[in-house]
C-alpha positions as CSV (number, residue, x, y, z in Angstrom):
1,X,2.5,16.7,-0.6
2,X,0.8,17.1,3.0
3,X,2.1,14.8,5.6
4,X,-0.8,13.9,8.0
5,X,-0.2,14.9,11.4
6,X,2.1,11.9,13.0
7,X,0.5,10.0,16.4
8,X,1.2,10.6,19.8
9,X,0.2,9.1,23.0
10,X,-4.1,9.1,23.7
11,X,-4.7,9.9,19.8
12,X,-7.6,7.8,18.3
13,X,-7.3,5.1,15.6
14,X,-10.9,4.2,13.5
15,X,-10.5,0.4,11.8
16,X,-13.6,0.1,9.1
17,X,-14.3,-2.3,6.2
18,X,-13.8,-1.2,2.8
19,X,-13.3,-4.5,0.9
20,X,-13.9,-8.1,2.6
21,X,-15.9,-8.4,6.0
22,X,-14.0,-9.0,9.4
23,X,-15.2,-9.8,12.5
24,X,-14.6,-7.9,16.0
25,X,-13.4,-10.6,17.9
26,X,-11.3,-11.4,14.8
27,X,-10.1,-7.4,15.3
28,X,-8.6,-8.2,18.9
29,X,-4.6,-8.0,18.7
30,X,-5.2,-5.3,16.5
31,X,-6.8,-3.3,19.2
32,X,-4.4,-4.9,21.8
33,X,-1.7,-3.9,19.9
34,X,-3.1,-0.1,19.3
35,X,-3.7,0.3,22.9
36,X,-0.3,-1.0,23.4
37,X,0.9,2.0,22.0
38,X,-1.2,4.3,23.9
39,X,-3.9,4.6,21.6
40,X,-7.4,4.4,21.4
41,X,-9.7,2.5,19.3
42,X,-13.1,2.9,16.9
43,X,-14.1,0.3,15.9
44,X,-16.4,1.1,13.1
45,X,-20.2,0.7,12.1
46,X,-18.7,-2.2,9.2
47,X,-16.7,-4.1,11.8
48,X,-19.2,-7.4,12.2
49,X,-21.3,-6.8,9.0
50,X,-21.9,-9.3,6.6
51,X,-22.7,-8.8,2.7
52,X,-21.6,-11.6,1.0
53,X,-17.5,-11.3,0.9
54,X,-18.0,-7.3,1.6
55,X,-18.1,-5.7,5.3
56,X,-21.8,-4.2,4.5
57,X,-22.7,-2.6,1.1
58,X,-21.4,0.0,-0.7
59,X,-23.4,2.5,1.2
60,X,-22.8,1.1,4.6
61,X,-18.9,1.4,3.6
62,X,-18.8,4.7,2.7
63,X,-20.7,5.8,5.6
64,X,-18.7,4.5,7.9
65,X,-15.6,5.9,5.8
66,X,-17.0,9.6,5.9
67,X,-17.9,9.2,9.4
68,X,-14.2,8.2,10.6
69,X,-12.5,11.3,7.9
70,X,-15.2,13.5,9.9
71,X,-14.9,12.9,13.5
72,X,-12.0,15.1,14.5
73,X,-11.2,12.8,17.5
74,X,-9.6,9.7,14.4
75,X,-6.1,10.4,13.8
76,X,-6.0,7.2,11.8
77,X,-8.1,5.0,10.1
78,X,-6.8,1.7,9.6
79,X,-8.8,-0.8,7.2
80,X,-9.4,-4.1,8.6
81,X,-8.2,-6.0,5.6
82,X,-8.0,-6.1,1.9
83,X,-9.8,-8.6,-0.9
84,X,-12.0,-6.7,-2.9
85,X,-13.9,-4.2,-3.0
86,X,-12.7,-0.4,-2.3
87,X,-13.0,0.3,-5.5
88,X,-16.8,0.2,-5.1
89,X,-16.8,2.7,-3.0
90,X,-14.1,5.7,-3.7
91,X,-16.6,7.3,-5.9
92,X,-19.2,7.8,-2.9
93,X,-16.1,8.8,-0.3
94,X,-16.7,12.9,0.2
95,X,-13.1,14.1,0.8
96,X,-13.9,17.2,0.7
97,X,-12.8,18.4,3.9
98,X,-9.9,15.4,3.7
99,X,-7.1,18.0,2.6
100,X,-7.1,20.3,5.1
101,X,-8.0,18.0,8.0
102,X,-6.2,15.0,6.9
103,X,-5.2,12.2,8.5
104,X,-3.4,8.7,8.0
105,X,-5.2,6.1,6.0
106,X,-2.9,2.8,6.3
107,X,-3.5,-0.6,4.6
108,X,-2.2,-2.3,1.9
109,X,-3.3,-5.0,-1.3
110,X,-7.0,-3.6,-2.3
111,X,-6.4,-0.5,-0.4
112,X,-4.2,0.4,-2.7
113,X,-7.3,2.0,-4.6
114,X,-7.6,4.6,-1.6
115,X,-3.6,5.2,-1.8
116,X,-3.5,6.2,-5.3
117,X,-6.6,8.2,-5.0
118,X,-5.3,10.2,-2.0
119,X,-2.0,10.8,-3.4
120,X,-3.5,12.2,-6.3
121,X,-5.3,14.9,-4.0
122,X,-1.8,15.3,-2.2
123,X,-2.3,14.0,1.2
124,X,0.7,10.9,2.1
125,X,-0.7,7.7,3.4
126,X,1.1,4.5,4.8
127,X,0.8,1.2,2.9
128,X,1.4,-1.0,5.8
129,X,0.0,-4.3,7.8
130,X,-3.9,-4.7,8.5
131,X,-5.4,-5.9,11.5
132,X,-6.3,-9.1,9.2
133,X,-2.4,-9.9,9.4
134,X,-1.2,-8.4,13.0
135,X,-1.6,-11.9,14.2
136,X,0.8,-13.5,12.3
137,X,3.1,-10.2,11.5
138,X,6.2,-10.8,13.0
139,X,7.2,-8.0,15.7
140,X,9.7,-6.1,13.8
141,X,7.3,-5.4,10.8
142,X,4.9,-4.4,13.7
143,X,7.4,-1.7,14.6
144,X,8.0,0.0,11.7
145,X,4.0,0.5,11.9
146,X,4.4,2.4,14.9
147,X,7.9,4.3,13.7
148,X,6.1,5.2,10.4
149,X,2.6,6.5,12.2
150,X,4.4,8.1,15.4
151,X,7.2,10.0,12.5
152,X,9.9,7.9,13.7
153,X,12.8,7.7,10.8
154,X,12.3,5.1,8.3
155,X,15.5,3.7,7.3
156,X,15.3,0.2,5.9
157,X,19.0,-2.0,4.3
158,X,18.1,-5.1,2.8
159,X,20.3,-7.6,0.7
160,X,20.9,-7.3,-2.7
161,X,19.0,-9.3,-5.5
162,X,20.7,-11.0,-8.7
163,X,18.0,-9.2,-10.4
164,X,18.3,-5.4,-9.3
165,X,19.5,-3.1,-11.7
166,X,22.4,-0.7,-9.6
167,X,21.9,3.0,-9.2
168,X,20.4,5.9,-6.9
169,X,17.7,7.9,-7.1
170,X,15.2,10.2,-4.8
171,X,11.3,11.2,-5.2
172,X,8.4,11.0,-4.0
173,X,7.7,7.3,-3.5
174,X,3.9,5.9,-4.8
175,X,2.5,2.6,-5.6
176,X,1.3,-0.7,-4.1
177,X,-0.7,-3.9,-5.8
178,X,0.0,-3.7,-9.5
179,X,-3.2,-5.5,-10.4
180,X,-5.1,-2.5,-8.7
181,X,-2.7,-0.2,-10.4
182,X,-3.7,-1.5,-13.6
183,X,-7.4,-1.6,-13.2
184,X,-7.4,1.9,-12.1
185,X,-6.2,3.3,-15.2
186,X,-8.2,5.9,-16.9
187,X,-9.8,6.8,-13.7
188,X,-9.5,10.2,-11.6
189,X,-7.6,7.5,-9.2
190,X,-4.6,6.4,-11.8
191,X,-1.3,6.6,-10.4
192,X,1.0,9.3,-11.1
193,X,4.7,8.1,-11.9
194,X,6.1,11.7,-13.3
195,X,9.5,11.6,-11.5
196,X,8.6,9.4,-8.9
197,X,10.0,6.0,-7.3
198,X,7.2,3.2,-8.1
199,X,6.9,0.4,-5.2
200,X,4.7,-2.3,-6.8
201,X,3.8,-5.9,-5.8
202,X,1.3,-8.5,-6.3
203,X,-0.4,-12.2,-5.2
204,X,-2.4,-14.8,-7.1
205,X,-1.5,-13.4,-10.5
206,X,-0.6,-16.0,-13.8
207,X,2.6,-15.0,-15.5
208,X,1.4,-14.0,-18.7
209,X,-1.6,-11.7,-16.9
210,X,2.0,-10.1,-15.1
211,X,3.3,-9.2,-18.3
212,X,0.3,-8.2,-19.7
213,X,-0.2,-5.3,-17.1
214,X,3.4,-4.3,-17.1
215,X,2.8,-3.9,-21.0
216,X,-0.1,-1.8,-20.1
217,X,1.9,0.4,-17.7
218,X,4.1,0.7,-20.2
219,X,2.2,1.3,-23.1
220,X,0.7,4.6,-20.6
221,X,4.1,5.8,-20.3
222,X,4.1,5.3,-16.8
223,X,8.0,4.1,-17.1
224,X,9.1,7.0,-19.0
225,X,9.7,9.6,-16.6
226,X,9.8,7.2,-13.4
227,X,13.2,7.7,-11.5
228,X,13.3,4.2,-10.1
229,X,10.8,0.9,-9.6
230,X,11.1,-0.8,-6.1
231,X,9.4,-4.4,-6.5
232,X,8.1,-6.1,-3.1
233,X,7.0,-9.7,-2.8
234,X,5.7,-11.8,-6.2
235,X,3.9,-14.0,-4.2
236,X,2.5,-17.3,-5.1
237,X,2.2,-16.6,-9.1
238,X,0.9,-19.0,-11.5
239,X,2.1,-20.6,-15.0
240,X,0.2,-22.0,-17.5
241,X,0.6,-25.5,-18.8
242,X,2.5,-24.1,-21.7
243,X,5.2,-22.5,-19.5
244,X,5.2,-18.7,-20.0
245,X,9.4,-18.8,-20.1
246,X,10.1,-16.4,-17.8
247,X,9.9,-15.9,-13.6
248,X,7.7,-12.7,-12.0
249,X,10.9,-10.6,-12.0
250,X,12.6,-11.2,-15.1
251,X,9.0,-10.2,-16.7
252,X,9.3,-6.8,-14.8
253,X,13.1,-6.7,-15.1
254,X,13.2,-7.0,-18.8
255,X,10.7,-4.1,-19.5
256,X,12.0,-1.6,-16.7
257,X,15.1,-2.3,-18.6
258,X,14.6,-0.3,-21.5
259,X,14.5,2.6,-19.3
260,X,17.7,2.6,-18.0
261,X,16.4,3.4,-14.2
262,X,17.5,1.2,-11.1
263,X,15.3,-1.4,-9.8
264,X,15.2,-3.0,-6.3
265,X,14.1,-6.4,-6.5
266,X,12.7,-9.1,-3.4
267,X,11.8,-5.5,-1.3
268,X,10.3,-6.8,2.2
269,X,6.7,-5.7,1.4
270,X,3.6,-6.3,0.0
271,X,1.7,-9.8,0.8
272,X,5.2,-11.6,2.7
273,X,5.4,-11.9,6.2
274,X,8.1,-9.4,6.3
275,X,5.7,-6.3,5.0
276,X,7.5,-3.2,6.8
277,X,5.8,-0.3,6.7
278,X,6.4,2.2,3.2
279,X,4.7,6.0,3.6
280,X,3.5,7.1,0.0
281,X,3.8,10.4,-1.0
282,X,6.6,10.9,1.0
283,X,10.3,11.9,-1.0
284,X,12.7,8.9,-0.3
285,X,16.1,8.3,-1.5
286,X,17.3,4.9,-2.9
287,X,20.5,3.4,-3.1
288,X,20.8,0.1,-5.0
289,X,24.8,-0.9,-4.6
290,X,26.1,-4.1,-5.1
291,X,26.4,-5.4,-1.9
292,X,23.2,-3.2,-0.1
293,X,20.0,-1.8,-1.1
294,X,18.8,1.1,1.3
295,X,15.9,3.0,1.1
296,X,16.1,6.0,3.7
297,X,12.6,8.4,3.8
């Protein structure tokens, strides 16, 4: 796996639309919080356009996606925010020059599409905050932005969940919104769980819908050879009027089960406040005791 080359001090980071439209002066503590780090800014050509829900079409995006992966002065390009909508566009996105010039591509929710895809071409990327939700990240999520992009270590302990299944295990880590997961199967794009640790999450989602992915995953054999699932926030899921029977984890717990592999539940990321920074593609151990979980990359 090629690990971009980390940030340093006067380095320049691009944020562009690839999903939902955002606004420049809506992109202002992002940029005050870039520059507080001694960075530069780009703000890109889809920063300010207007398309309906997107930030310009589909050819406006890519453009402005190929331009940042092709100006030599970006170090980073960090997506405004997520919705819908990357998968439009990863099609059109020429990476050809991406693997041996690559760079960090950070975001999380619908940019999950661009993780997966970039993994499979072997370049590491950071699922992380968005300038969308740097003004109501708390500071110490903020932090481990800047450790993760300026190749600070990345240790994170967190308590232990009722739900987590004990054990240790280390690969490379890959993931992030199960629902794009699962509607990028088939594709060039699909994950890859071979002997990897899966991070998934999820927002918005019915119960039953839950289950019906995990089955899918499933089904693909995309638990068989996984080492170990880490599950972030379930956030704000949805039963029908005939109760499905079972909570967001215990549908994950009880089909992760029958592979006999640990499982970290109520991990700080994904859509919670406390979304730390997790770099895909890079090997990470996990250790899920009784009384701590700690995930050292």
């Amino acid at each position: 796996m090629i690990i971009p080359p980390y940030l340093k001090k006067g380095d320049t980071v691009a944020i562009v639309c690839t999903a939902r439209k955002f606004f420049k002066e809506d992109a202002q503590p992002a940029i005050a919080l870039l520059e507080s780090w001694g960075l530069r800014v780009k703000l890109g050509k889809t920063i300010g356009l207007d398309y309906f829900q997107l930030g310009g079409t589909d050819e406006q995006r890519t453009a402005d996606f190929n331009e940042q992966i092709q100006d030599p002065e970006v170090k980073a390009i960090w997506v405004a925010r997520g919705g819908y909508g990357t998968v439009r566009i990863i099609d059109l996105i020429d990476f050809s020059a991406f693997q041996s010039d690559p760079k960090w591509i950070v975001g999380f929710s619908d940019i999950t599409t661009l993780h997966s895809h970039i993994n499979n071409l072997g370049v590491a990327t950071t699922h992380a905050i968005m300038p969308f939700t740097v003004p109501t990240a708390p500071e110490s999520v903020k932090q481990t932005l800047h450790d993760a992009l300026f190749g600070k270590a990345l240790t994170y302990q967190i308590a232990p969940h009722e739900n987590n299944v004990l054990g240790e295990a280390t690969g490379e880590l890959v993931g992030g919104n199960l629902s794009i997961l699962y509607s990028l199967l088939g594709s060039p794009s699909a994950i890859q769980t071979q002997n990897k640790i899966l991070f998934i999450e999820d927002l918005d989602e019915y119960l039953y819908h839950l289950d019906r992915m995990m089955q899918n995953l499933k089904r693909n054999n995309y638990f068989t050879t996984c080492k170990a699932i880490i599950v972030g926030g379930m956030t704000d899921m949805h039963d029908n009027q005939i109760p499905y029977g079972q909570n967001a984890y215990e549908i994950i717990g009880a089909i992760a089960a029958q592979y006999y592999i640990p499982i970290c539940f109520d991990f700080p990321a994904g859509h919670v406040p406390d979304n730390r920074a997790l770099i895909f593609g890079q090997t990470v151990n996990l250790s899920i005791k009784k009384d701590l979980v700690t995930l050292s990359f």
